[in-house]
N, C-alpha and C positions, 0 to 999 in steps of 0.2 A: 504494500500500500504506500503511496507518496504523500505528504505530510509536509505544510508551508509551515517552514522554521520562522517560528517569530523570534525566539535567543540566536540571535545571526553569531554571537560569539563562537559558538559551537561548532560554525562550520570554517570559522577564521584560515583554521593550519591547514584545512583542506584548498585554499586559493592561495597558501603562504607562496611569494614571489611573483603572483600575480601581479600585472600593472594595471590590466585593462579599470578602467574609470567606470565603466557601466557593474563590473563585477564589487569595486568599490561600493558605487551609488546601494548593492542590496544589501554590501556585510551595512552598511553603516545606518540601513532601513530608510533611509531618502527617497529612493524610486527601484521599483521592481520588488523582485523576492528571491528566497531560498526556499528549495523545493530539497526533501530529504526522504530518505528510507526509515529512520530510527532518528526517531524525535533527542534522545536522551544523548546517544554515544554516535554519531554520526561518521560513515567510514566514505562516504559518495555526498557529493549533492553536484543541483545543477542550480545556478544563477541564472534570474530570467528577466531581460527589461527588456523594453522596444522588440524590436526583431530580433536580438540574439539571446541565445542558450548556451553558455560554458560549462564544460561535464567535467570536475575534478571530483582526485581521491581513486578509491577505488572501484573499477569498472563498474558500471550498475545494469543490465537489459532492463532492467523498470524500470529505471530513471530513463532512458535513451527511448524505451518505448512511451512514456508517457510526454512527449513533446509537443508543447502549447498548439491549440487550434492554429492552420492558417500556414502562411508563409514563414520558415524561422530560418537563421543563418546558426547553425551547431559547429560551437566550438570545442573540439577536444585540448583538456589541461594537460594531459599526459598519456602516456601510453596504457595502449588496450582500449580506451573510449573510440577513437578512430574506426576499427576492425566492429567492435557493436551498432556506429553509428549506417556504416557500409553493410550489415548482414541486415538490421532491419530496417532502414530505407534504402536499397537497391539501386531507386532511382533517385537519389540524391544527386547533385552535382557540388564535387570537386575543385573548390576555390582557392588562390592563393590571394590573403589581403597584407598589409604591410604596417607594419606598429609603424609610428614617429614615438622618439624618444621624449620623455618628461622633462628635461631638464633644458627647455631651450631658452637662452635669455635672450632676450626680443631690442632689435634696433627700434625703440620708438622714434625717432626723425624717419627712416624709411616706411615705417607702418604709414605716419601720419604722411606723407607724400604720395604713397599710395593708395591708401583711402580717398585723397582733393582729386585723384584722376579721373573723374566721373566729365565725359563728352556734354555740353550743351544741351538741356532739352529732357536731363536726366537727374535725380536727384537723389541721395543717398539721407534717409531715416532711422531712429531707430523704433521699430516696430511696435506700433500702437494698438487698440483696440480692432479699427478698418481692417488694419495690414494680417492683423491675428486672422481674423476671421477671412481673408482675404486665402490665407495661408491653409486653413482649417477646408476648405473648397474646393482648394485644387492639388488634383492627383499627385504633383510633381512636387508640391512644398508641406503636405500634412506634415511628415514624419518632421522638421522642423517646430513643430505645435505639439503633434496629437499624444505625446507621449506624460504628459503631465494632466491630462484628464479633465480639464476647466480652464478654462482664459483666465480665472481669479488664480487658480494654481503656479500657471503659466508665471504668469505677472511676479507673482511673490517670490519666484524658486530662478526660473528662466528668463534669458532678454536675447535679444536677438536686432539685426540689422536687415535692410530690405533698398535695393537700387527701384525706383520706382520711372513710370513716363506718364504722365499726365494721369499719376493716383494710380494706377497697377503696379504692383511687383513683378521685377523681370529677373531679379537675381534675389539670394536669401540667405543669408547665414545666419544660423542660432544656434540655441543650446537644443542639443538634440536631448540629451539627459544632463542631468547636474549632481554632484555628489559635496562630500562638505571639503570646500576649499577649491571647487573650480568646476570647468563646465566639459563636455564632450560636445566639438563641431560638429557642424551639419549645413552643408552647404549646397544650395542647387539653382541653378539658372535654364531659364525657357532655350531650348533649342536655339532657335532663330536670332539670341541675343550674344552666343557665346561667343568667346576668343575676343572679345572686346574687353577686357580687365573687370568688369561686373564684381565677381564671382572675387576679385584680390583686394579688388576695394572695400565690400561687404564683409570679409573675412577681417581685413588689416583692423575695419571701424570696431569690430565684435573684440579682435584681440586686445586695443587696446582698451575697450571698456572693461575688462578681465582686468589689466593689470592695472586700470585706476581703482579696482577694489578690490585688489590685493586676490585674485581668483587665479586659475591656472588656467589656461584654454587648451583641453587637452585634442590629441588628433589624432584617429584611425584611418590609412588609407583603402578603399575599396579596390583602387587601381593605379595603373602608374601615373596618369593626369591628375588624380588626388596630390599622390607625391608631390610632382614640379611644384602643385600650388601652394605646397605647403610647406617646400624649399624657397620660394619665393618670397614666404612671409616671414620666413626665417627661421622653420623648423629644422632640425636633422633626422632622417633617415634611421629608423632601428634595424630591424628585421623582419622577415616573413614569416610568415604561418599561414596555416591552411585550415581552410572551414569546409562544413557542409553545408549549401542550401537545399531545401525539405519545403517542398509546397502544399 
């Protein structure tokens, strides 16, 4: 039987060395949860927020079988979760995403030179009520919003930036989840507006609104255009891992 851990202490040693911010955000009860086998003495669990699932400890088939409704990206912590996540979904697809490292100390003169780059005709906010709901809409910007469950939530927990043209959003960075002491990005732009710095400048305004409140703006890359943009704003490069997506 699986059993939402509310003493997240209990499942600490099992994520020990863990970076991921989203795995943070449920030991620390902020956003998402911990799902376990044995409420008491915990030898498995899996972290669940937004779209991803991380499976530390030891191997679990119930835990790997019992994976959230819907679309989820499964991450294995260690060995053996991989080989369960592949025997019972088959049709899984095999992803490789890319940490960026924690520890990056940020050019603010080029964030903020970055951010003023916005073309005539466009202007860069930070995302209000309109834009919230704006976000909440459309298919391409929810997961910026919908992970914190209310605009009031939103508001109190998350902030977020939005390049706009006459009152729409065309590019978006926010906090996609938030844990105590900083945020995980999340950034997206409408097709038709990209390779125009959007997406550098929305990010640069978001980073520095982090470091005016002493926050960390952390970053996961999806793919290698994630990366450049996040060497651009003056991340470094960690390493790869590999996921499953499970639809």
């Amino acid at each position: 039987m699986i059993f939402k851990l509310e003493d997240t202490e209990k499942a600490e040693r099992l994520f020990e060395g863990t970076e991921d911010t989203l795995v943070l955000s449920c030991l620390q009860r902020v956003m998402g949860s911990i799902f376990v086998t044995d409420l008491e003495h915990p030898r498995s669990a899996m972290a669940y927020l937004g779209d991803f699932a991380f499976y530390a400890g030891e191997p679990d088939a119930e835990l790997v079988s019992a994976k959230p409704e819907g679309f989820v990206i499964m991450v294995p912590l260690g060995e053996g979760w991989a080989e369960l996540i592949r025997e019972r979904f088959p049709d899984a697809e095999k992803e490789t995403r890319f940490s960026i490292r924690k520890d990056t100390r940020f050019d603010r003169e080029r964030l903020e030179a970055i951010a003023a780059a916005i073309p005539e005709g466009y202007e860069l906010n930070r995302i209000d009520g309109g834009l919230y709901d704006q976000c909440l809409e459309n298919e391409l910007f929810i997961d910026c919003v919908k992970h914190f469950g209310s605009k009031e939530r939103y508001f109190a927990l998350g902030r977020g930036y939005a390049v706009t043209k006459d009152g729409k959003a065309v590019s978006v960075a926010s906090s996609y989840t938030v844990y105590r002491g900083g945020i995980e990005i999340e950034i997206d732009t409408l097709e038709e507006e990209r390779q125009r710095g959007f997406a550098s400048a929305a990010g640069a305004k978001l980073i520095l609104s982090c470091l005016d409140d002493g926050l960390y703006p952390s970053w996961d890359a999806a793919n290698r255009a994630s990366v450049r943009l996040a060497e651009k704003l003056g991340y470094e490069f960690g390493h790869e891992y590999e996921c499953y997506e499970v639809e």
